[in-house]
C-alpha positions in Angstrom: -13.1 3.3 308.9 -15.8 5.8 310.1 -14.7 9.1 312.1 -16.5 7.8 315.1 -15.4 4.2 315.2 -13.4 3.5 318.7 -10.1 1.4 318.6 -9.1 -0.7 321.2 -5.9 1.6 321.5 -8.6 4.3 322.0 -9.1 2.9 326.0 -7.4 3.6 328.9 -5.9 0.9 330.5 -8.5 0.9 333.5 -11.0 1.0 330.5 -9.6 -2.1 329.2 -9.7 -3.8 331.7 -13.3 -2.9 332.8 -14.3 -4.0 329.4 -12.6 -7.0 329.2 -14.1 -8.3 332.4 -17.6 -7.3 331.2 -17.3 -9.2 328.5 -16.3 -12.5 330.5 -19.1 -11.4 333.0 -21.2 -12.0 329.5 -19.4 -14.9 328.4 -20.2 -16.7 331.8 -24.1 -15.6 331.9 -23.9 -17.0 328.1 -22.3 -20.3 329.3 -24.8 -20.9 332.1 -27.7 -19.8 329.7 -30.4 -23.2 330.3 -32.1 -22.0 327.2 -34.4 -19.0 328.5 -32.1 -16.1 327.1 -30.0 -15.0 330.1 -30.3 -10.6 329.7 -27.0 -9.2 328.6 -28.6 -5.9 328.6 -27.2 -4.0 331.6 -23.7 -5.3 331.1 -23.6 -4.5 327.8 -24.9 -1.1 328.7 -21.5 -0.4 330.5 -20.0 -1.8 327.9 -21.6 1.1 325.3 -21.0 3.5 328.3 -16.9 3.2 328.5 -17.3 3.4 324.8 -18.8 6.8 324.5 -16.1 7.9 326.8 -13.7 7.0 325.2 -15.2 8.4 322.1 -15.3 11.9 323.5 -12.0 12.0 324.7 -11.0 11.1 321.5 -13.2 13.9 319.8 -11.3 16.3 322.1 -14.0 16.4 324.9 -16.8 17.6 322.3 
């Protein structure tokens, strides 16, 4: 495992559970897709977002 890689355990509990109802946010937009390509984009944007903090709390704020 790579020095940057973020666990789950890594989040926050708010963080969770910001991420986890992104991801159904996605899931939903996927499941309503009609076949032109719903854009994920922004949400997974947040997603990457609450990663990186997480990331630099777990670097020690670097």
């Amino acid at each position: 495992m790579a020095k940057n890689d973020v666990r789950f355990s890594d989040f926050t509990t708010g963080e969770k559970i910001r991420v986890v109802g992104l991801v159904a946010r996605m899931a939903k937009r996927s499941i309503a897709d009609d076949g032109s390509g719903r854009v994920l984009k922004d949400l997974q944007a947040r997603v990457e977002r609450i990663e990186k903090q997480a990331q630099r709390r777990k670097n020690g704020g670097k």
